[in-house]
N, C-alpha and C positions, 0 to 999 in steps of 0.2 A: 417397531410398530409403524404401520405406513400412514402416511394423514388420511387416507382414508377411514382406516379403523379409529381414529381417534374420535373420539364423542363428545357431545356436550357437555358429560359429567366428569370425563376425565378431564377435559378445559378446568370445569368449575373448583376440583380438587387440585390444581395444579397453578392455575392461572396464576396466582399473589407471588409463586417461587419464579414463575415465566416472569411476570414486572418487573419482581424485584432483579432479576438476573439482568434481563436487557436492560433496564432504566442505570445498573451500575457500569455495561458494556458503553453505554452510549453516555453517561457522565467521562467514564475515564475515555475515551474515544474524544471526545472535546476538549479535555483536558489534556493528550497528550500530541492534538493537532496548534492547539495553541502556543505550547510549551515549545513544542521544535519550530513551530514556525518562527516563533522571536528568536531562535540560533541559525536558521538558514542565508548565509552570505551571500555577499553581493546581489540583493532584489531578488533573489531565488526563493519560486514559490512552493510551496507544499507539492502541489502538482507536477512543477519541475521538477525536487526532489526524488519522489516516486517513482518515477520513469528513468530518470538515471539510475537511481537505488536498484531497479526494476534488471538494467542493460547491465549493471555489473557485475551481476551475478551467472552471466551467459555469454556466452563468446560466439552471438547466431545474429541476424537480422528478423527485424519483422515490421506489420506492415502498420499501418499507425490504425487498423480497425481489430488487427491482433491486439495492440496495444491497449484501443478504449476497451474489449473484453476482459483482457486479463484483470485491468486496473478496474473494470467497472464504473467509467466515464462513460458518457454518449460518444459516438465518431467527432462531433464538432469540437468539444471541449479538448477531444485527444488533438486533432489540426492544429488547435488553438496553443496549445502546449507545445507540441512540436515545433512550430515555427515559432514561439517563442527563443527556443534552445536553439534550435539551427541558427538563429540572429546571436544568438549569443556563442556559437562555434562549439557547442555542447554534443551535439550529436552531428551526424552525416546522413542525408539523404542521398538515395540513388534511384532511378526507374529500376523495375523489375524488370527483366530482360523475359521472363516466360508470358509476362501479362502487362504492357506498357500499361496499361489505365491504372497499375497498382507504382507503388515506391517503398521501398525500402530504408528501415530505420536502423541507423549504429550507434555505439555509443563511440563519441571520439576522445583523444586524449585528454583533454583538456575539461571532458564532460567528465571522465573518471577522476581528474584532480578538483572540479567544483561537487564535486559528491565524496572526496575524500576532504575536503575540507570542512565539507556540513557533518559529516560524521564526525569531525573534529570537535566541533563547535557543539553538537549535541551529548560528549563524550559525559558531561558532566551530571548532567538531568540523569542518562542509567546509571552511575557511578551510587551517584547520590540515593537513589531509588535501590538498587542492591544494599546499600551499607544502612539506606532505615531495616528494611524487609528483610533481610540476608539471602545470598545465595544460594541455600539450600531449599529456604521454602519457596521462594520464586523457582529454584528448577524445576521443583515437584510440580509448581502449576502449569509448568510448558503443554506436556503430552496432553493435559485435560482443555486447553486451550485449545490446542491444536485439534484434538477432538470435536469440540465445539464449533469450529470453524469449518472442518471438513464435514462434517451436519450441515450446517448454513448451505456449504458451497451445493450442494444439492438439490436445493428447496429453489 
């Protein structure tokens, strides 16, 4: 159904399941920004983490305004981030050779060993979280997550 058709009655029959749903997204969303953030080494922030998390899973370049879109930062927040990690020898900047006014973001060695040691350090928070909940019922909730996400990423 498109939000166009959606009406004020369907809201009003619906609305308490929408709160309750988002209000549990956005508790456990705080709860699991706080949690890793006290496991992320040496001064690395939430946001640094992300963006390396982000490069290691790609073996391409992009640009730091690819970067605030994917992640969902403003442009400045992303700059702010980036040369945070550049000072820290985390990633590689380059000009863009097709569009000087632009540059180019990598992730470098050293940015995939500060991001394999935060997954280290956060190894234990999922560990713990599988062995209360178990494995099974957490898989089953992946797809519908993921569902729910790919909704959002539309709106």
């Amino acid at each position: 159904m498109s939000r166009k058709n959606i009406n004020r009655v369907d809201l009003g029959k619906n609305e308490a399941l929408a709160i309750n749903i988002f209000s549990e997204f956005l508790a456990i969303d705080s709860l699991i920004k706080s949690s890793i953030s006290r496991k992320l080494p040496n001064e690395m922030e939430l946001s640094h983490f992300m963006v390396l998390n982000y490069f290691s899973h790609l073996q391409t370049e992009k640009t730091p305004a690819q970067l605030a879109k994917i992640l969902r930062v403003t442009k400045g927040a992303m700059t702010n981030t980036i040369n945070k990690l550049e000072r820290k020898g985390y990633v590689h900047s380059r000009p863009d050779w097709k569009d000087g006014r632009k540059k180019l973001i990598s992730l470098s060695p050293s940015g995939e060993s500060a991001r394999e040691a935060a997954v280290k350090n956060m190894g234990p928070i999922f560990i713990e979280l599988v062995q209360t909940l178990g494995h099974e019922r957490l898989k089953v909730l992946v797809p519908k997550l993921r569902d729910i996400r790919l909704h959002l990423n539309k709106t």
